[in-house]
Each structure stands twice: as C-alpha cells, then as structure tokens.
C-alpha positions as CSV (number, residue, x, y, z in Angstrom):
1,X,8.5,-15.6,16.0
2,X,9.2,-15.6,12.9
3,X,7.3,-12.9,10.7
4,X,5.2,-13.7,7.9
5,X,2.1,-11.9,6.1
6,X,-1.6,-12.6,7.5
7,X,-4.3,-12.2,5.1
8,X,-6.9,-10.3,6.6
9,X,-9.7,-12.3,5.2
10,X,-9.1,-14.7,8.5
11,X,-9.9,-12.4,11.6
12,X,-11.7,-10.1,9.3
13,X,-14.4,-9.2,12.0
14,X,-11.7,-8.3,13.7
15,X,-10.0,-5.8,11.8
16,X,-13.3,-4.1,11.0
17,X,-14.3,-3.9,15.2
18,X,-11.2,-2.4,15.5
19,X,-11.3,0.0,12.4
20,X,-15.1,1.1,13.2
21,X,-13.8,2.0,16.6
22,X,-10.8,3.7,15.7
23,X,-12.7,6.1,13.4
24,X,-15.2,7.1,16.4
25,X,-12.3,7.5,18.4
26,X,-10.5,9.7,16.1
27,X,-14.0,11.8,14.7
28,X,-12.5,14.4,17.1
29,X,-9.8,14.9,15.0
30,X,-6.6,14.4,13.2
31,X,-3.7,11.5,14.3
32,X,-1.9,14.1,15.6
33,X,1.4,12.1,16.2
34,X,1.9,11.4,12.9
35,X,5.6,10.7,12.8
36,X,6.3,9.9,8.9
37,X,4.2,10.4,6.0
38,X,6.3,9.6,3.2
39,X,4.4,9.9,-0.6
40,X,6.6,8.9,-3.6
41,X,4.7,10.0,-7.3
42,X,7.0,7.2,-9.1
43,X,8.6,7.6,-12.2
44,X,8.0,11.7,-11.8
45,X,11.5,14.1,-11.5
46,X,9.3,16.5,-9.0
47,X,6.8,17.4,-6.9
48,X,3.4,17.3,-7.0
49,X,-0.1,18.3,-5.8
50,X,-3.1,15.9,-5.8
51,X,-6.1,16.5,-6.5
52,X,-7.3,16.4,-2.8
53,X,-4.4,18.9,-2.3
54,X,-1.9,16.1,-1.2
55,X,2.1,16.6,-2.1
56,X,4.0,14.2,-3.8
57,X,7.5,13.9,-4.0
58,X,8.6,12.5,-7.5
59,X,11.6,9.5,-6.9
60,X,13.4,10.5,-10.4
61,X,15.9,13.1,-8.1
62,X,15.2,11.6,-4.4
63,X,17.0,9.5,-1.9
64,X,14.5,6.8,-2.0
65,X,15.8,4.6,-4.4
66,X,18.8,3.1,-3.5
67,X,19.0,0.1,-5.9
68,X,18.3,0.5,-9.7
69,X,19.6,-2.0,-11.4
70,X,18.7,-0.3,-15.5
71,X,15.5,0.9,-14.3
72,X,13.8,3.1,-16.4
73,X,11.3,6.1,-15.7
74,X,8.3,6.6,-18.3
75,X,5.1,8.4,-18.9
76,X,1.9,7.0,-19.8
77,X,1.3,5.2,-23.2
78,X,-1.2,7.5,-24.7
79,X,-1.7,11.3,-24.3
80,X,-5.6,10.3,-23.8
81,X,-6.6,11.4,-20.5
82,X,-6.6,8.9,-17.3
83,X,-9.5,7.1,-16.4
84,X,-8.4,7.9,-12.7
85,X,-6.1,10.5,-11.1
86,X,-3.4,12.0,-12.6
87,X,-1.2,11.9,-9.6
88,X,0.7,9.5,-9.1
89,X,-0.9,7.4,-11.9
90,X,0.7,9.3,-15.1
91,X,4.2,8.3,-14.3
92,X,5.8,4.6,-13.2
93,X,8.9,3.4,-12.2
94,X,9.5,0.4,-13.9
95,X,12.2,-2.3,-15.1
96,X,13.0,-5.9,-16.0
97,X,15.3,-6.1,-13.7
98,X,14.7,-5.8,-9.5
99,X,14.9,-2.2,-8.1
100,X,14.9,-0.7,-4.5
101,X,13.5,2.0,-2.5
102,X,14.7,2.5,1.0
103,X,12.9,4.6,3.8
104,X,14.5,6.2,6.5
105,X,11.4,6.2,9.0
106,X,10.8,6.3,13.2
107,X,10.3,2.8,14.2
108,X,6.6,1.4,15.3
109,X,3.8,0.4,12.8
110,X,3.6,1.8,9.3
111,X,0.7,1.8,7.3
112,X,2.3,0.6,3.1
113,X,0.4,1.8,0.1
114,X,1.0,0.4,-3.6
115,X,-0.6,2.2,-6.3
116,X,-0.8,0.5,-9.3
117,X,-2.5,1.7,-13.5
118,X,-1.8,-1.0,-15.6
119,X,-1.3,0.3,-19.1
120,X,1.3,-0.2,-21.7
121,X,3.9,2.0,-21.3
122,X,6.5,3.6,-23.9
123,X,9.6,1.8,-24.4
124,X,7.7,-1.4,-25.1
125,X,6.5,-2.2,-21.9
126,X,3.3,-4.0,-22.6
127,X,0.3,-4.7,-20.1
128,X,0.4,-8.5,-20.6
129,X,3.9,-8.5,-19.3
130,X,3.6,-7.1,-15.9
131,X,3.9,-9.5,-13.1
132,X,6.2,-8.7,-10.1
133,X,7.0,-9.8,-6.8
134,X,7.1,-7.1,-3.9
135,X,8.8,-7.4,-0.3
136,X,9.0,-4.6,2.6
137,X,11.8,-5.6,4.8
138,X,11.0,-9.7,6.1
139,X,7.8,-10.0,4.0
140,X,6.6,-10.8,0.6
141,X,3.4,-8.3,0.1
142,X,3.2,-9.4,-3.2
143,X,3.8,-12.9,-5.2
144,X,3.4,-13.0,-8.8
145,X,1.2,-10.1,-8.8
146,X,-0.4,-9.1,-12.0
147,X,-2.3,-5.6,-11.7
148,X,-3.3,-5.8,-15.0
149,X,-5.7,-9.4,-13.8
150,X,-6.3,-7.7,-10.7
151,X,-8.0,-4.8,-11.9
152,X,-10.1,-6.2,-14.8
153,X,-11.6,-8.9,-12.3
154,X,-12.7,-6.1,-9.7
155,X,-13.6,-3.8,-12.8
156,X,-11.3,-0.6,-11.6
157,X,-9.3,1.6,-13.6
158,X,-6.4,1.2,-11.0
159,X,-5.9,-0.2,-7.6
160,X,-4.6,0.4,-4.5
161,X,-2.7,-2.7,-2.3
162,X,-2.2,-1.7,1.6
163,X,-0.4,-3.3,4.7
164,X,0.5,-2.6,8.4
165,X,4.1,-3.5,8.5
166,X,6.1,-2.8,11.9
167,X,9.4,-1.4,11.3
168,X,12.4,-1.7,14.1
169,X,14.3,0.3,15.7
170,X,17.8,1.5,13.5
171,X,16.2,-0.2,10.6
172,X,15.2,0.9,7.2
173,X,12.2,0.3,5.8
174,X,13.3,-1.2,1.9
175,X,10.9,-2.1,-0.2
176,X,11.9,-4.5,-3.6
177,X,10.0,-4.6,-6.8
178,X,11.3,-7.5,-8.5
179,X,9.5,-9.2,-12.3
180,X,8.3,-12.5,-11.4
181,X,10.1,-14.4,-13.9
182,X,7.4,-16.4,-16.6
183,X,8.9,-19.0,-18.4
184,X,12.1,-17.9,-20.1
185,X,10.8,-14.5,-20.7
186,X,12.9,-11.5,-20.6
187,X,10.3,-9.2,-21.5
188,X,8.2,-9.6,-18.0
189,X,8.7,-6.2,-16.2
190,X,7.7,-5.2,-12.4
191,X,6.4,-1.5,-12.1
192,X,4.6,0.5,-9.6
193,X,3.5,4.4,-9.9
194,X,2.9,5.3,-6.9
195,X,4.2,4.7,-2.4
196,X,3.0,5.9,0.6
197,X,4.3,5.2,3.9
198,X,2.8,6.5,7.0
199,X,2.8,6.1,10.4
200,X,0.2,4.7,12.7
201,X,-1.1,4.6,16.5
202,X,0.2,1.7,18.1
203,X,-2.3,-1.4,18.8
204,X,-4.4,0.2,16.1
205,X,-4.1,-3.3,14.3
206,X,-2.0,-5.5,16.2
207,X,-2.3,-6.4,19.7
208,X,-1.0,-3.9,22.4
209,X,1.6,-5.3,24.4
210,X,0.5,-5.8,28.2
211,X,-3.5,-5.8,26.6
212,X,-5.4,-8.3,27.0
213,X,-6.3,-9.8,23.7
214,X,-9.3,-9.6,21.0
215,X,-12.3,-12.4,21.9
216,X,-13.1,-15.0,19.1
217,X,-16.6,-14.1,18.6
218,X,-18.7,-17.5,20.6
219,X,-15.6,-18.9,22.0
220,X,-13.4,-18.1,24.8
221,X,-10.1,-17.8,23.1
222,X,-8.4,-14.9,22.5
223,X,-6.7,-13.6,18.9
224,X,-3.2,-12.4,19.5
225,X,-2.4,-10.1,16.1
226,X,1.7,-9.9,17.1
227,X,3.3,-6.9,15.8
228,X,5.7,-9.3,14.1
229,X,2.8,-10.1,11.6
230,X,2.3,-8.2,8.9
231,X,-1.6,-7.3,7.6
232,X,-3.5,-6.5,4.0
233,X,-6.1,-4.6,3.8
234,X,-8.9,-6.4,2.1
235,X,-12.1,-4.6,3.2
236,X,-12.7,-1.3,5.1
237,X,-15.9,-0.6,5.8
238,X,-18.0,2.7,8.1
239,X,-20.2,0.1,9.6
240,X,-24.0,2.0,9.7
241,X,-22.0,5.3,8.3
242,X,-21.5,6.2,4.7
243,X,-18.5,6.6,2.6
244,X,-15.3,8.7,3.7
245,X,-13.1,10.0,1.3
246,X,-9.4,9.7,2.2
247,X,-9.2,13.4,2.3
248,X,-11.8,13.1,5.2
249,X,-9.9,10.4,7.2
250,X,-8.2,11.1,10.6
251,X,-4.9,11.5,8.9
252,X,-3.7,8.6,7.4
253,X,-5.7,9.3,4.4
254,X,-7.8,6.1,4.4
255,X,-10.8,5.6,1.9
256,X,-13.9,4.2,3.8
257,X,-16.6,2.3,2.7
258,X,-20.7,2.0,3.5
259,X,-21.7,-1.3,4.5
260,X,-24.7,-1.4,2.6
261,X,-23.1,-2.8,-0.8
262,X,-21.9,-6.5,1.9
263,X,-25.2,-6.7,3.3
C-alpha cells in the first residue's frame, strides 16, 4: 500500500475510543518503553530546560540537521516578552531555501511534534511571508502551511501540529522544511522553532497486526488504520475527565482536553 496522510477528522470517534482508553490503561503509570524521545529547541546553540522541567537540545551544534542549504538561525523580533513559553518558542530555524533534519530512531510508531510562533524575525523575515511545506520520510504533513493564518483563526499565540508516523527498520526518520513558493516571490521563508519525536506503544493508533479491527459505529464493517498510514492529531479530549497537562501525561507528554467545551 502505498502511504499517504489520513486526516483524523474521518474516524475521529475512533481515535478518541482509543485515546480515552489508553489514558485509563496507562493511569498506572509512565510508558515505560519509551525507546526515543528526541526534543530539538530550534534555532538555539544549547540546551535547555522547560518550564515543566523538560530538556531541550538546541540544533545550532547537533547532528540533526543534515541539509542546510543557507539556513539561518535567529532570535525573536522584539526583546518584549513571549505571549507563550520561552522554550523552544524564542529561537527558529529558518530559511528561504529547503533544509533538513535527520533522526536516527528505533523503528515502530513515532509520535511528530511541530511547534510553530509566528512572528517577524530579525534579518527581514516577515510574518506575512511564512508558508512552507513539511514532509517526514513518504508523507507530506504539511502543504502550504501558513502558521501565521493558523493561529489568528484559532486565536493562539502559537500552535502545535502532531502526527503518528511509523518509521522502518534501518531507516531514518528525515524531516524537510521547504517555503511553499508564492508567485515569483523570493522572500517566502519556511521556519519552525521547535521538534519532538517520541516513541509510542504499538496499535496505540493504528491497527495491531493479527487484531481484529475497530467496529464502524451502527454497521458491521470494520476500520483497518494500517501502520502505513500516517495520522494528525486534530482533537484530544479526557472524555468525562478534566484537563491534563503534558507534564501529567503517561510519558509522551500529551496535552488533554475536557470534553465539556464539544458538548
């Protein structure tokens, strides 16, 4: 088969059965076979600690990027403070031209984080100009992808993009960044400040091999979620629980949501 990116909006129920019974699961405690948990503070030349105690690695003196292409590294526009976290949100890696990160993980099913603060950055880089194309590996995440639109129409200071991407054996994980040409422009720019990659249970998402399948809710078909296809997170939600911080998660640091505000 070949792989391509499902929008979770489709099976949405779902992705949040399986979520709301993963977290009851896991209330025990942490994932404990965590294999990789990779987090990249982008545009930064070292390491880090988070607010919720997290480290981040800055990519300025890593391994990570293997493809720069006159990338450039710069701080926020203003000295003001951030309307969100400093970490990784003060620093982006950014360019006009493509640039790569490559990720030397264990194979199996990798949760993808994006973190994206649009802002106008120093060296000319204006917020208006920001529209890039992302791909992990076989799949475009991201298509013409303004952050900048994004965030004003859901009214956040910054945003978060996530996916469940399966990664095989041997293979690196490489994630592109590329401007999503406008026009003739040569001023559109792709950036991104911060990347997580971390690993996940198997069949936590996608269908267990030798499992029988999820029902269709009043039918009796069965929804086969291949680990060929690759997910977005659109929603997550502690059905009849309150919020969870992503400090508070089972490990792979996942922000939840009360269902009150859908009903």
């Amino acid at each position: 088969m070949f792989p391509y990116l499902l929008s979770i909006a489709v099976p949405l129920c779902f992705f949040l059965h399986q979520s709301t019974l993963t977290l009851a699961i896991n209330s025990l405690g942490l994932y404990s076979q965590q294999l990789d948990h990779v987090a990249v503070n982008c545009g930064s030349s070292g390491n880090s600690t988070a607010e919720d105690s997290r480290q981040w690695t800055g990519d300025a003196r890593s391994n990570y990027i293997t493809s720069l292409h006159g990338s450039k590294s710069k701080s926020k526009a203003t000295d003001q403070p951030l309307p969100c976290n400093p970490i990784p949100y003060a620093t982006a890696r950014l360019s006009r031209r493509p640039f790569t990160y490559t990720f030397r993980v264990t194979p199996g099913q990798k949760l993808i984080r994006l973190h994206f603060y649009p802002t106008s950055y120093r060296g000319g880089f204006k917020i208006s100009e920001a529209f890039c194309t992302v791909k992990a590996g076989p799949y475009t995440l991201l298509s013409n992808f303004s952050a900048s639109l994004a965030v004003d129409a859901l009214g956040l200071p910054s945003l978060v993009k996530e996916y469940c991407v399966n990664v095989d054996k041997d293979q690196p994980l490489i994630i592109t960044f590329s401007p999503s040409r406008i026009g003739n422009s040569d001023e559109v720019y792709a950036f991104v400040n911060g990347i997580e990659i971390i690993s996940m249970p198997t069949a936590l998402y996608h269908t267990h091999e030798g499992n029988p399948a999820a029902k269709v809710i009043g039918k009796s078909d069965r929804f086969t979620i291949d680990k060929s296809i690759a997910l977005e997170k659109v929603h997550r939600l502690n059905v009849g629980g309150s919020s969870i911080s992503s400090i508070e998660d089972t490990g792979m640091f996942r922000d939840w949501y009360e269902d009150s505000n859908y009903l």
